[in-house]
C-alpha positions in Angstrom: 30.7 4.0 -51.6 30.4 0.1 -50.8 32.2 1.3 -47.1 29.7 3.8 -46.4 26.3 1.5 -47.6 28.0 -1.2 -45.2 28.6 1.8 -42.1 24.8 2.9 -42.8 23.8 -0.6 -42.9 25.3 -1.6 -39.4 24.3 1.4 -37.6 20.3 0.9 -38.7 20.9 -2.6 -37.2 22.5 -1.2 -33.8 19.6 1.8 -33.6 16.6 -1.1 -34.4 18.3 -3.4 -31.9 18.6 -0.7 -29.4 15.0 0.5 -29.7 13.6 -2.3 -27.9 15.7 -2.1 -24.8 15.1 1.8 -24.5 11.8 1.6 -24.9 11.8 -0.8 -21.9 13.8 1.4 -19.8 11.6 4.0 -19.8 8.7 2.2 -19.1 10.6 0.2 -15.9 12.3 3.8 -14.8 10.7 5.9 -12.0 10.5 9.7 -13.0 12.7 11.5 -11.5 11.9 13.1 -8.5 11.4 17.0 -8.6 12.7 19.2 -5.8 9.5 21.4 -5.9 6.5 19.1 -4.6 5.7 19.3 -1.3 4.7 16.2 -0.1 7.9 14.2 1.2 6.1 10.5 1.7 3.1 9.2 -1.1 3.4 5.7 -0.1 0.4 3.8 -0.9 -1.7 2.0 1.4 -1.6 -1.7 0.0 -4.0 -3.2 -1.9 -6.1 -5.8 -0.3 -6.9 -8.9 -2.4 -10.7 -10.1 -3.0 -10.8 -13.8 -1.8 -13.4 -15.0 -4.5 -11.1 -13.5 -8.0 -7.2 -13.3 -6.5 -5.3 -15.6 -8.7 -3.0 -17.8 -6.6 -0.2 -15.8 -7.6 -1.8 -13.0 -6.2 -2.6 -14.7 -3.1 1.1 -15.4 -2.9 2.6 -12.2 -3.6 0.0 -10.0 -1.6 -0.8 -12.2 1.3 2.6 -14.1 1.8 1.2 -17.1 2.0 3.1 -20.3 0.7 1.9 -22.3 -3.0 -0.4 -25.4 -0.9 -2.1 -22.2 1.8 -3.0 -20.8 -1.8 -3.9 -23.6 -3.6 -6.4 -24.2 -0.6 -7.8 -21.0 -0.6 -8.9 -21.1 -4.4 -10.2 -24.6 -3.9 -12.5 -23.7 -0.8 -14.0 -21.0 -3.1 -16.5 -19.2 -2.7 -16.3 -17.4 0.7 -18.9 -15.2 2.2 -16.7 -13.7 5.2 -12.7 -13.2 4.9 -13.6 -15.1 8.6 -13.7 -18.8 6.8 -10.5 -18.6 6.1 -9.8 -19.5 10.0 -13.4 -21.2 10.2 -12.3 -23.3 7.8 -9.0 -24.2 8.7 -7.5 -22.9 6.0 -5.2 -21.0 7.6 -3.5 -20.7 11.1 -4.9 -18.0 13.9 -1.7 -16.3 13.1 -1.4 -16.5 9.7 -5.2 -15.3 9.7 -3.4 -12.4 12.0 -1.4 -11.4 9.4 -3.6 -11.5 6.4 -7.0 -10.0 7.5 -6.5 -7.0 7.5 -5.5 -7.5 3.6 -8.2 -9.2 2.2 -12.0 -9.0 1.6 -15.0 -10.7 0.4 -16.8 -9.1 -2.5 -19.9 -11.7 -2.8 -21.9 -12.5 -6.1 -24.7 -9.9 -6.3 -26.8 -12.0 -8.3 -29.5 -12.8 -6.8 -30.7 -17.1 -8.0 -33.4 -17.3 -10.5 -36.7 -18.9 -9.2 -36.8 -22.5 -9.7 -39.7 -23.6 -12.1 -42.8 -25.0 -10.5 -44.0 -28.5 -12.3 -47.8 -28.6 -12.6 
C-alpha cells in the first residue's frame, strides 16, 4: 500500500513535469506536411518593417543592419520617406541597396491642431 501511494506519487510528478515541455513542443513543431495539397512552394514574401514603430530588434533582425545602424535609425525618428535613411546619412548607398526594398514609411495621419490666436 505505502509502495503503490509512493509509485502514484512519482508518476503525477513525472506527468506534471512533462506537461510543460510538451505543451511547448507542439507549439514550436511545424504540422506535418500532407501529401495531398497541391501547392509545392507557400513561401512568404517578407515582411517589410515601418521605419517610424520597428523596435531596434526588429530593425536588426529584418533589415540586417548592425546594433549602432539601428540605434541611429530610432534616434533620427520620425521619417517621412524610407529615402532619409541615405539623405541622412544613416546608412551607406549600399546598405540603403539592400534594405529599401524592406522598409516603409507609414506617416502620422493626424493632422496638428490650430494654434490659439491671443487677442
Amino acid at each position: 500500500m505505502f509502495r503503490s501511494r509512493w509509485m502514484l506519487l512519482a508518476l503525477l510528478t513525472i506527468a506534471l513535469a512533462a506537461a510543460p515541455v510538451a505543451r511547448t513542443l507542439a507549439a514550436t513543431t511545424p504540422p506535418a506536411h500532407s501529401g495531398s495539397s497541391k501547392s509545392h512552394s507557400t513561401k512568404k514574401a517578407p515582411e517589410k518593417v515601418d521605419l517610424n514603430a520597428a523596435s531596434r530588434e526588429e530593425l536588426m533582425t529584418h533589415l540586417g543592419v548592425d546594433g549602432p545602424t539601428a540605434d541611429k535609425i530610432v534616434a533620427a525618428r520620425p521619417f517621412k520617406s524610407k529615402s532619409e535613411l541615405k539623405s541622412r546619412h544613416l546608412v551607406t548607398d549600399s546598405e540603403y541597396g539592400k534594405v529599401e526594398g524592406k522598409v516603409f514609411v507609414k506617416t502620422s495621419s493626424a493632422t496638428p491642431a490650430p494654434m490659439p490666436t491671443t487677442k
